[in-house]
C-alpha positions as a LaTeX table, in Angstrom:
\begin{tabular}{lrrr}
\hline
Residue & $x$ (\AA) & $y$ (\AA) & $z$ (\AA) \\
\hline
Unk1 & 30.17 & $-33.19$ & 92.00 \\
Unk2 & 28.68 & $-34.02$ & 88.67 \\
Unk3 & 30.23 & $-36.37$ & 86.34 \\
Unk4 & 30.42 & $-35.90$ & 82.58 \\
Unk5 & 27.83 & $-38.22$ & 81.00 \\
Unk6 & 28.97 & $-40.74$ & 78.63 \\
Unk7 & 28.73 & $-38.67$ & 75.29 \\
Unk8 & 30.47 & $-36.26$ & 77.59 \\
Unk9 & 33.60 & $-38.65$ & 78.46 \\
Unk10 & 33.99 & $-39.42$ & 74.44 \\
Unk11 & 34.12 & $-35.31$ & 73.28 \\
Unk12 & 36.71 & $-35.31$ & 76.32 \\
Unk13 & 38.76 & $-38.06$ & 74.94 \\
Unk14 & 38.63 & $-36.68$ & 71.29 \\
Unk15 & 39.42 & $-33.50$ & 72.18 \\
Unk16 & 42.04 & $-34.93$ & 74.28 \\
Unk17 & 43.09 & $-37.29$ & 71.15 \\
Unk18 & 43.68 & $-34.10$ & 69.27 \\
Unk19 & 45.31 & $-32.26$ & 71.35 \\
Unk20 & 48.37 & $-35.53$ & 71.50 \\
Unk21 & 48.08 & $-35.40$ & 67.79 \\
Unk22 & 48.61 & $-31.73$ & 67.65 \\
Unk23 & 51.91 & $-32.03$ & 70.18 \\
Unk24 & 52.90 & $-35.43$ & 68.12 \\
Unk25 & 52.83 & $-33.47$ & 64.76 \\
Unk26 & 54.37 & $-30.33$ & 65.95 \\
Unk27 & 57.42 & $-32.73$ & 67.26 \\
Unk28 & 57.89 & $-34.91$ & 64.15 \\
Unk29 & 57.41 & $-31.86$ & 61.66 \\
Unk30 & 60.44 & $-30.69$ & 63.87 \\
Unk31 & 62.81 & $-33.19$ & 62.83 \\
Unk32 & 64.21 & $-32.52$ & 59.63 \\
Unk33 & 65.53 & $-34.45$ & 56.91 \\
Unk34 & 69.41 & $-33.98$ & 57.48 \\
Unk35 & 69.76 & $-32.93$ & 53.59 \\
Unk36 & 66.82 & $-30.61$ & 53.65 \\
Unk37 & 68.17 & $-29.05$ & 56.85 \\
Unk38 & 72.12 & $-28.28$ & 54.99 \\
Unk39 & 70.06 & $-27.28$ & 52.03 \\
Unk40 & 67.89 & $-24.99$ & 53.72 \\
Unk41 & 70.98 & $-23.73$ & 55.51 \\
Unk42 & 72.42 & $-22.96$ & 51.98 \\
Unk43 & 69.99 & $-21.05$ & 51.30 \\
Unk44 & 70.00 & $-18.83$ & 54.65 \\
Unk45 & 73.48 & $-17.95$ & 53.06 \\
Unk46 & 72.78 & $-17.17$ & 50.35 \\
Unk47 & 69.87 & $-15.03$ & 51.47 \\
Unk48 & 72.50 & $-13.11$ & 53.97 \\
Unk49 & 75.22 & $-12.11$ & 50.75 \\
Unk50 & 71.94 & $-11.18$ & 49.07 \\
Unk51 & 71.70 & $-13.60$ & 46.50 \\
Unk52 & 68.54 & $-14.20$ & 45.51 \\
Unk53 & 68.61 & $-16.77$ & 43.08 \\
Unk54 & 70.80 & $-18.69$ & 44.16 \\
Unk55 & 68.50 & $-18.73$ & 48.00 \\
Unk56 & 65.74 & $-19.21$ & 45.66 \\
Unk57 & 67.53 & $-22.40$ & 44.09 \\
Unk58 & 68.41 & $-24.28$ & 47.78 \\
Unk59 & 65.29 & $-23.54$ & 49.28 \\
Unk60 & 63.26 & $-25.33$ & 45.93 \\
Unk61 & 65.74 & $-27.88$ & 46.21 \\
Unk62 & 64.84 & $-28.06$ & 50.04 \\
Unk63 & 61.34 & $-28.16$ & 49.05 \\
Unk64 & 61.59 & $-30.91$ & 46.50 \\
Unk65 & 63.27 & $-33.11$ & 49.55 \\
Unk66 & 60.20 & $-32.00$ & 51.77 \\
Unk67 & 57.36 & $-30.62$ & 50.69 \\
Unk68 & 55.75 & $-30.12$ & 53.53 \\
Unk69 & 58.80 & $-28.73$ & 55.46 \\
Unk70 & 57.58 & $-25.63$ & 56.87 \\
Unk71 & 60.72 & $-23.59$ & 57.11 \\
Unk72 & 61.23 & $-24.44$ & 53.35 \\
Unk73 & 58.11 & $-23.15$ & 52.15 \\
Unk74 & 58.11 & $-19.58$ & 53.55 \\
Unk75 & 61.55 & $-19.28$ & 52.81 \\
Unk76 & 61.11 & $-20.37$ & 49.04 \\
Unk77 & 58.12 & $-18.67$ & 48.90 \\
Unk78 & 60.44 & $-14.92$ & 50.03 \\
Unk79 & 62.53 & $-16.28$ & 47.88 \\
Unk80 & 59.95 & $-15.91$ & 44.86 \\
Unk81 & 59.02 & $-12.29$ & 46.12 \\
Unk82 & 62.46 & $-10.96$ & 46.48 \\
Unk83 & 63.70 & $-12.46$ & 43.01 \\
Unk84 & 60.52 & $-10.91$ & 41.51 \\
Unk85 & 61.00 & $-7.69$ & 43.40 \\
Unk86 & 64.37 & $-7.16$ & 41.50 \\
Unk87 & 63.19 & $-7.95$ & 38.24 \\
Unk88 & 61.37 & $-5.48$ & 34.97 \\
Unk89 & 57.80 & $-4.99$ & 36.29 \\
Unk90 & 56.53 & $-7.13$ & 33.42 \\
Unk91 & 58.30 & $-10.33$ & 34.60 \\
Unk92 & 57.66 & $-10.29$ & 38.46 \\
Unk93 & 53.56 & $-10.90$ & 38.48 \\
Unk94 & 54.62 & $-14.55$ & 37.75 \\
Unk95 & 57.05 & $-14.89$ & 40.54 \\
Unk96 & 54.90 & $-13.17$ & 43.34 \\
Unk97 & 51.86 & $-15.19$ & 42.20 \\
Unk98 & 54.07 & $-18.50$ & 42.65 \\
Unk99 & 55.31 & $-17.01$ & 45.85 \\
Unk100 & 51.41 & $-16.31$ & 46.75 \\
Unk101 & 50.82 & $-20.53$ & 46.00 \\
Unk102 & 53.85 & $-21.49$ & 48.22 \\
Unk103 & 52.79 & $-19.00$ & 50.91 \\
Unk104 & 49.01 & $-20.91$ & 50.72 \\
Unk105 & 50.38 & $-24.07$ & 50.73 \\
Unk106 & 52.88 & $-22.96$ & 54.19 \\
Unk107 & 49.59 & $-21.80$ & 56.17 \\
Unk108 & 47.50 & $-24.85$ & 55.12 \\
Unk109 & 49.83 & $-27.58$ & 56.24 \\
Unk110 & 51.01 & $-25.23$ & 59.37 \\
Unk111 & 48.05 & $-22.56$ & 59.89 \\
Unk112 & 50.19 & $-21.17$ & 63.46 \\
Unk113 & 53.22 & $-20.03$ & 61.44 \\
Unk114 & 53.60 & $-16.65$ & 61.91 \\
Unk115 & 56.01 & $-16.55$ & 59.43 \\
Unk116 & 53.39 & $-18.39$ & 56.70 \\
Unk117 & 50.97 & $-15.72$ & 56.99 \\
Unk118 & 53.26 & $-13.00$ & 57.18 \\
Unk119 & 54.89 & $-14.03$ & 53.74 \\
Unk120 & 51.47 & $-14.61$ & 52.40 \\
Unk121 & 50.42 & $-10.87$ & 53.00 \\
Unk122 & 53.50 & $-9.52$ & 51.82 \\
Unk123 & 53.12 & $-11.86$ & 48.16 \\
Unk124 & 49.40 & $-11.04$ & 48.46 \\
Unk125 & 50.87 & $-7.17$ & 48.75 \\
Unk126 & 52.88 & $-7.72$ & 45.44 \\
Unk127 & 50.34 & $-9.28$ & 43.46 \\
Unk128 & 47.94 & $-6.24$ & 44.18 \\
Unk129 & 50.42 & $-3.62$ & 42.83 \\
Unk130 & 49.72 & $-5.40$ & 39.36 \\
Unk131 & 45.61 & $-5.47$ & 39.96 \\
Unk132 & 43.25 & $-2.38$ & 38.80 \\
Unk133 & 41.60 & $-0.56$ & 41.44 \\
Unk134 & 38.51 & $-3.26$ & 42.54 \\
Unk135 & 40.66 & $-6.10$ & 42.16 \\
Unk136 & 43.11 & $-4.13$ & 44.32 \\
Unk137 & 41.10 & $-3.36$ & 46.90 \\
Unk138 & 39.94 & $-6.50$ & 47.49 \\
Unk139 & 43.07 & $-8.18$ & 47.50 \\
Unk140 & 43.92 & $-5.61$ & 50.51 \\
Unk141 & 41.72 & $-7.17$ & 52.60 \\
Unk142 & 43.17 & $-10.08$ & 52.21 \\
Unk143 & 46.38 & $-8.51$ & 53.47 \\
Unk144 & 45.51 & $-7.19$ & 56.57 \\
Unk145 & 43.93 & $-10.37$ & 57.41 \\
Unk146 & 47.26 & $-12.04$ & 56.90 \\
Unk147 & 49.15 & $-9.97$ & 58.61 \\
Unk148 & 46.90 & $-9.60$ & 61.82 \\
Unk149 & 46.95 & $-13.85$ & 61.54 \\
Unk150 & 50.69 & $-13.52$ & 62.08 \\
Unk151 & 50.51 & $-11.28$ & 65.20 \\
Unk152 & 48.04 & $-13.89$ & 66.35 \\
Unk153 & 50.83 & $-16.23$ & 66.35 \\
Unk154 & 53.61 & $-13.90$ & 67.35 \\
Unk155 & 52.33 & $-10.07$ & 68.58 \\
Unk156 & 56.22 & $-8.81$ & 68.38 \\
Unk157 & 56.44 & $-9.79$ & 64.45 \\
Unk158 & 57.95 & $-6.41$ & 63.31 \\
Unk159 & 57.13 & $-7.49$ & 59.68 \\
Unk160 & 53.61 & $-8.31$ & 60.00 \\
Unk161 & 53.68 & $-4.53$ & 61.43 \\
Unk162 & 54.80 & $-2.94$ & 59.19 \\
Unk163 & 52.56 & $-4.78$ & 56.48 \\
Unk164 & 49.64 & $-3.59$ & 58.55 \\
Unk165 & 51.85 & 0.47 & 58.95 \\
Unk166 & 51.65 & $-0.07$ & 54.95 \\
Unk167 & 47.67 & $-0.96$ & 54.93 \\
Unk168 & 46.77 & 2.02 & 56.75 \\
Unk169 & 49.24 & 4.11 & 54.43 \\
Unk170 & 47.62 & 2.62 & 50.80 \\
Unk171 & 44.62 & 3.27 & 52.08 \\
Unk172 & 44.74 & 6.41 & 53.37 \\
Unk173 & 46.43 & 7.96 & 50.27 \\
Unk174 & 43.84 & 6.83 & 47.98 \\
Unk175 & 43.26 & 9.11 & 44.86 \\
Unk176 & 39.57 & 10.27 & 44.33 \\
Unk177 & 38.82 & 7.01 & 41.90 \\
Unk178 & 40.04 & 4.71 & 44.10 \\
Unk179 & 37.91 & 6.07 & 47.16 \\
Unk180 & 35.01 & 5.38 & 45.01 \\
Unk181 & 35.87 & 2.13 & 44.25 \\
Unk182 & 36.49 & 1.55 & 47.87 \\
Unk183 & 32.76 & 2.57 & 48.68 \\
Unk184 & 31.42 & 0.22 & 46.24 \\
Unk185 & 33.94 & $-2.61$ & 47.59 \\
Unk186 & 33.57 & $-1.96$ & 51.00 \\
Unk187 & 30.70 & 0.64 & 51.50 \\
Unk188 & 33.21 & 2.92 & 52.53 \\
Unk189 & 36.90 & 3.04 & 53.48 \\
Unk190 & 37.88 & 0.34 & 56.77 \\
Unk191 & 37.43 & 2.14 & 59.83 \\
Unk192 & 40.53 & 3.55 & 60.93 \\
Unk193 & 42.70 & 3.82 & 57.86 \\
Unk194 & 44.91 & 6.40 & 58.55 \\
Unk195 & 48.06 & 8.11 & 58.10 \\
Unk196 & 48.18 & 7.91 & 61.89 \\
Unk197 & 47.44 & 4.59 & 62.36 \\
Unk198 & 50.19 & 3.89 & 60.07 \\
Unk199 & 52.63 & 5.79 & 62.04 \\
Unk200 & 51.99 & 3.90 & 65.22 \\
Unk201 & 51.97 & 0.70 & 63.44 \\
Unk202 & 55.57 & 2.20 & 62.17 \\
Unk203 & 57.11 & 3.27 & 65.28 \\
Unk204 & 56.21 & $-0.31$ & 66.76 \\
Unk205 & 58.10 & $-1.95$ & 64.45 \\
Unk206 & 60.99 & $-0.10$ & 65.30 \\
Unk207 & 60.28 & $-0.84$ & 68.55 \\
Unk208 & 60.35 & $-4.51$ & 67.67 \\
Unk209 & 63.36 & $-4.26$ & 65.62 \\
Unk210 & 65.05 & $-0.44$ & 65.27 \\
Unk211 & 67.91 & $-1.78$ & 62.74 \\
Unk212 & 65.55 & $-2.66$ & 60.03 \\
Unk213 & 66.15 & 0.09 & 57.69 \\
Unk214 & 62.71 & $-0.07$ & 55.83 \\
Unk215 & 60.76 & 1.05 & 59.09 \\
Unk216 & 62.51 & 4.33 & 59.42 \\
Unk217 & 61.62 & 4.76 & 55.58 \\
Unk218 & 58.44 & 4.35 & 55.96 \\
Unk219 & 58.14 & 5.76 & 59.12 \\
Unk220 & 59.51 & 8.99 & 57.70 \\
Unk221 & 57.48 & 9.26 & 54.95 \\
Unk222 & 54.13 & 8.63 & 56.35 \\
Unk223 & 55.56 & 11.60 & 59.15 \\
Unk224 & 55.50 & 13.58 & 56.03 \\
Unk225 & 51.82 & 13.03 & 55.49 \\
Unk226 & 51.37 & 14.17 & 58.50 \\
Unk227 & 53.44 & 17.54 & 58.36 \\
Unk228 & 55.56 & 16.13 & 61.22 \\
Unk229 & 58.86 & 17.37 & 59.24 \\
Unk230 & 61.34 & 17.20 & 61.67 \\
Unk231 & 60.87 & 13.94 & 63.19 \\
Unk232 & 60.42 & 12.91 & 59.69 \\
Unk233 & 63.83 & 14.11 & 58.59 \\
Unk234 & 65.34 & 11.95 & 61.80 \\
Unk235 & 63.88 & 8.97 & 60.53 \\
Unk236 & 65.08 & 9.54 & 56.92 \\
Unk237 & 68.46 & 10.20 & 58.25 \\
Unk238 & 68.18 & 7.09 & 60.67 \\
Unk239 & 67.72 & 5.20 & 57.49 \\
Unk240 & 70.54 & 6.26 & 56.06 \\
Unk241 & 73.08 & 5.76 & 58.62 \\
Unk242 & 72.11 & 1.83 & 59.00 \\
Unk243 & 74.13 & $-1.12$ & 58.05 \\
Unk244 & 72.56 & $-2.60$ & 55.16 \\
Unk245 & 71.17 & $-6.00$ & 56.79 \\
Unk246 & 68.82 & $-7.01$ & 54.11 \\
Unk247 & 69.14 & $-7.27$ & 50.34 \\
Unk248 & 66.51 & $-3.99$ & 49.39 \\
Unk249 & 68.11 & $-2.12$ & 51.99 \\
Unk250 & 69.90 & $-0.05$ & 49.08 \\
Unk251 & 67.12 & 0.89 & 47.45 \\
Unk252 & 65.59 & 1.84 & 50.91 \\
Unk253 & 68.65 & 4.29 & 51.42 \\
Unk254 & 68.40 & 5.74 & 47.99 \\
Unk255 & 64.82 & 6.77 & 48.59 \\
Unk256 & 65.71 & 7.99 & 52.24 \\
Unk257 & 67.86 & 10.16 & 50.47 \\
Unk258 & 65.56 & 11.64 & 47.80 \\
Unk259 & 63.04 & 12.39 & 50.30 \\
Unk260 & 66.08 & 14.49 & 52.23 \\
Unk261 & 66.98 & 16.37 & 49.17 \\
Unk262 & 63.63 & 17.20 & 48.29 \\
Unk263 & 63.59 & 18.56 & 52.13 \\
Unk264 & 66.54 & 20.41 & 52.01 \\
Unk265 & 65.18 & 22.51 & 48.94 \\
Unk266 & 61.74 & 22.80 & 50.66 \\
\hline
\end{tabular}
């Protein structure tokens, strides 16, 4: 049997070192301040009657008490997306770009959150509906990273699925312009980038988590794209028919239902 050398012994105990330090941090950063915790919990309230601001408010205030609490920086930094999401288009760049910061700051101090980077490619998302083409298509690269860094850390995030159904969509419907921006970006469009690939990456989300209202949208409509009409029109109506669970769940419904009108005079 051959014994580690002495170097050898020391990289053993580092790595060894690190590892306790990893397991230490991951148990203290556990333990909440009791006030953070009830203010985060306000928050979660809020979030479930759909009240933006006022989930916004708790989880800033929860931040402000810890700001390195890692439950109250995704959540504030949702917060900023979904408050932005709701307002005129020429106020939100500000909120999803502070919701982008917050989402930075979440993966830095905690870089296995799945929830971290999954927030981060959806604020990343937002910010690139406000970019020109390049910028745009840049910033999508960024995305998928993101969102493939949150299945790292949890493969059944339905979320971080769809974000990745939605790549594959964006890219796959873009206009002649944008193609050719793409080729100068990239040298080409990302291999794979598909309407099909974006169905699959649709269907397992709703796999992962069939009441959320948003997959069957998009589901649907990328079935469209791909002349599947029937089992498109099952997913619209599945939309329809859910409980609304989230706050955009209306405005999921309402577009569920244009896409069935326009299919019922088609």
């Amino acid at each position: 049997m051959q014994y580690p050398t002495h170097h050898g012994r020391w990289l053993f105990l580092s790595g060894a070192t690190i590892f306790i330090a990893r397991i230490v941090y991951a148990f203290v950063s556990t333990i909440n301040d009791p006030k953070c915790a009830l203010t985060i919990r306000e928050g979660d309230g809020a979030y479930k009657n759909f009240d933006n601001a006022a989930a916004l408010t708790s989880y800033r205030r929860a931040v402000e008490i810890d700001s390195s609490n890692y439950e109250a920086l995704w959540k504030l930094a949702r917060a900023h997306v979904d408050v932005g999401t709701s307002l005129p288009k020429n106020e939100q760049l500000q909120y999803y770009v502070f919701g982008e910061k917050l989402a930075r700051r979440c993966v830095t101090l905690h870089p296995d959150s799945a929830e971290g980077h999954f927030i981060l490619a959806v604020a990343l998302g937002r910010v690139a509906l406000h970019q020109g083409g390049k910028r745009k298509i840049q910033i999508a690269k960024d995305v998928k990273a993101e969102a493939e860094r949150a299945l790292q850390c949890n493969p059944e995030h339905d979320g971080a699925i769809h974000v990745l159904g939605r790549w594959n969509y964006e890219l796959a419907d873009l206009n002649f312009i944008e193609r050719a921006v793409a080729k100068i970006v990239f040298g080409g469009l990302p291999t794979g980038a598909s309407y099909e690939q974006a169905a699959q990456h649709f269907e397992q989300a709703i796999a992962h988590r069939p009441e959320a209202a948003v997959h069957h949208l998009e589901y649907g409509r990328t079935l469209l794209k791909l002349d599947r009409v029937a089992e498109a029109r099952q997913q619209l109506e599945r939309c329809v028919e859910l409980p609304e669970l989230f706050w955009d769940d209306v405005r999921h419904k309402r577009a569920a239902r244009k896409l069935l009108d326009k299919l019922g005079k088609s």
